[in-house]
N, C-alpha and C positions, 0 to 999 in steps of 0.2 A: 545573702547574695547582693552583690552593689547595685547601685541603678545608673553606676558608667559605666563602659566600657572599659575593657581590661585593658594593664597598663598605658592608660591615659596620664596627664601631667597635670594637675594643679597648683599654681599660684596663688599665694594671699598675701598680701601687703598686712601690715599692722598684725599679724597673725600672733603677735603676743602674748594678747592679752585679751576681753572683751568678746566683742566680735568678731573678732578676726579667729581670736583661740578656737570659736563655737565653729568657724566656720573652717578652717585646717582641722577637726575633728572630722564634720563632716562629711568635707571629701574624703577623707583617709575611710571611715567606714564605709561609704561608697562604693571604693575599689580604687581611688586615683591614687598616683603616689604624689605625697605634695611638698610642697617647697615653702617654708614659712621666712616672709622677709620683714626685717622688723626694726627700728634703729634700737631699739632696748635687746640688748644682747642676750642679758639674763633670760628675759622672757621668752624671744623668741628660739633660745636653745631648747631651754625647759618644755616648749610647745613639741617642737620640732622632736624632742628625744618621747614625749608622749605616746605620737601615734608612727615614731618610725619615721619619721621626715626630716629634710634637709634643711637645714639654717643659713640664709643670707641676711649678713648684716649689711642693713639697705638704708640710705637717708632720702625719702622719695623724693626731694625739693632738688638732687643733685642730677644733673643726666647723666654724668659719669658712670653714676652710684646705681641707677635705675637701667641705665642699658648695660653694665658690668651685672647685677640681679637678672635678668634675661637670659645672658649668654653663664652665666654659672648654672641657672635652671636644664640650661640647653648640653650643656657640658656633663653634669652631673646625670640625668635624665636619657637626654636626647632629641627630644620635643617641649613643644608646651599646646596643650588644648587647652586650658580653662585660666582663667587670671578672677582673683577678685581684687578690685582696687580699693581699698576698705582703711587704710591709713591715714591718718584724721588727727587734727588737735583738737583742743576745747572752741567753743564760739567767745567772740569777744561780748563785753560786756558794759559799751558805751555808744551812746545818741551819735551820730553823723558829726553836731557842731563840736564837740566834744571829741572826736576821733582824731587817735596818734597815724598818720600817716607809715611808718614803719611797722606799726603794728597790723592796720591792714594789710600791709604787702604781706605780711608776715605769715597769719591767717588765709591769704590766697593762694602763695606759696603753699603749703601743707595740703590744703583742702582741695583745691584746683588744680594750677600747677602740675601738681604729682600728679594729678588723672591724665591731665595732657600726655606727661613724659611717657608714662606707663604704657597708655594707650602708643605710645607711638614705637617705644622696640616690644611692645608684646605683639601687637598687631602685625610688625613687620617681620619677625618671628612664622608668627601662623601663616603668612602669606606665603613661605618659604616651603611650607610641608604639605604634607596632603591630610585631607580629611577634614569634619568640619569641626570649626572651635568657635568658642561662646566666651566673652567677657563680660560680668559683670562689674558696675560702678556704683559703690555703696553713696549714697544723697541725705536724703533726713524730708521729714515732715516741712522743714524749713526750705524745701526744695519746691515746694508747692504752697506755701503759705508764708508772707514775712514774719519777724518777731521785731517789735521797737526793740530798742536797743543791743542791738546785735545787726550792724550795718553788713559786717566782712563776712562772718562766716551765711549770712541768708544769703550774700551775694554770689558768695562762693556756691554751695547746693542749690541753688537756682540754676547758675551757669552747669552743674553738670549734668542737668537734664539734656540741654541744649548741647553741650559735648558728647553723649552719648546719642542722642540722637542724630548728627552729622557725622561721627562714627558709623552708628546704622546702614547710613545712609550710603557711605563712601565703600563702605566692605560687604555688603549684603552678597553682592554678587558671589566673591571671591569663597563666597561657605565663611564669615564671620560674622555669628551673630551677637550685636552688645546692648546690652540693657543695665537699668540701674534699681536697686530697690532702693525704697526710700524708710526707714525706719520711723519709729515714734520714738515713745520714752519706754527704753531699752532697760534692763536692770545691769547696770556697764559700772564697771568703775566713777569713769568719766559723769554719767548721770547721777552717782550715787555722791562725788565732789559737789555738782551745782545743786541738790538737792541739799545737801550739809549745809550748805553756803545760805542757802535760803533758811533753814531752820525748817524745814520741811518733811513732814513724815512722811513715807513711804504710801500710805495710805491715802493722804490727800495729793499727794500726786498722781496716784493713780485715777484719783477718782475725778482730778483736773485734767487730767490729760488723756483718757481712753473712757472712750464705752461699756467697757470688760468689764471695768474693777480694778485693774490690776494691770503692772508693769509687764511690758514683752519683754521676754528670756532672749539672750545671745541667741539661745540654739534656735529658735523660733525665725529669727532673722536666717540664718545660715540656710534654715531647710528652704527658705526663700531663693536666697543664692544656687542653690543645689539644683532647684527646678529649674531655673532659669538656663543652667548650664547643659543638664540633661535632654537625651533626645526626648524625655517626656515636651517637653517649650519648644520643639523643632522649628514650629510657624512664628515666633515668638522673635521678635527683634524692635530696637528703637523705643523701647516700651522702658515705665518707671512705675514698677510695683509699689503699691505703697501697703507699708505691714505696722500699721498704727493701733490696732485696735477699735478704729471707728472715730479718732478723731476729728479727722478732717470734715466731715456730715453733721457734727455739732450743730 
């Protein structure tokens, strides 16, 4: 039995791949039917033909592209309750004096950017319909702690604590509740590239980067998401879960 409600709508941005894939899994066992939006075609069909769900091929940095994703959700569906904005590039990987100007916008664009837009035709979506709906905005550890060398993307997951929470704050009323989980180090594709990059085993990263021992699972993130969207979180808004394993108390 789900823990949403029956024919409810889920959205997930980056639903490709990673966390996104864990997290379009999750709702679908749920009971939501969900809509997996992705700029990787391949991926996000492949997700999407998985658990029975719809594929919007999405470029989040576009508004074109992000409120056309909305109204296909809406079209296809009929509603939207849940969104997860989870669509993310890599972080960049140079000091401020050092830093390409293009490349920052680049990196805010993708990481930022797209939470704005997202939040802004999902939100106005929900405000449309009745009933209450939950958006989550996936962030990072780097959302609450900086890292040197990596200016744009700490800047970018800083800023969407502060997005989500003005969010919170603006729709609370209207029955829209949004919050952000903040992840550690995930076992992601994307973590498994910077972890390569570095020459770094799997093992010492865990043991650098969590309390556990060991790397969070996609799915581990997702049942994150899942609460937060669930009426089990009803009092629950404005808030930035963070699912690190205990790094942050180092």
């Amino acid at each position: 039995m789900g823990v949403l409600p029956a024919t409810t709508v889920a959205l997930v941005t980056g639903g490709g791949s990673g966390m996104g894939r864990a997290t379009a899994h999750a709702f679908a066992d749920a009971g939501a039917r969900v809509v997996v939006a992705d700029l990787d075609a391949e991926g996000g069909k492949a997700v999407a033909g998985e658990i029975g769900g719809h594929f919007v091929h999405t470029d989040v940095t576009s508004p074109a592209a992000v409120e056309n994703m909305v109204a296909e959700t809406v079209a296809h569906h009929g509603r939207l309750d849940y969104a997860v904005n989870n669509a993310a590039c890599p972080p960049d990987t140079t000091r401020i004096v050092d830093a390409d100007v293009e490349s920052f916008r680049r990196v805010l664009d993708v990481n930022l950017t797209s939470v704005l837009l997202c939040l802004k035709y999902e939100i106005a979506q929900m405000l449309a319909q009745d009933g209450p709906c939950a958006v989550v905005n996936i962030g990072s550890i780097r959302s609450m702690r900086a890292q040197a060398g990596s200016p744009a993307y700490t800047a970018a997951k800083h800023a969407i604590i502060g997005l989500t929470r003005t969010a919170a704050l603006e729709y609370a009323a209207a029955g829209v509740r949004v919050n952000a989980v903040c992840p550690g180090a995930i076992n992601t594709p994307m973590v498994l590239k910077a972890r390569t990059a570095r020459g770094e085993s799997e093992a010492d990263m865990a043991a650098r980067l969590s309390l556990l021992g060991r790397l969070g699972t996609p799915e581990e993130v997702a049942q994150a998401s899942l609460w937060l969207c669930s009426p089990a979180s009803s009092l629950v808004t404005g808030q930035a879960l963070v699912a690190d394993g205990g790094y942050l108390i180092r």
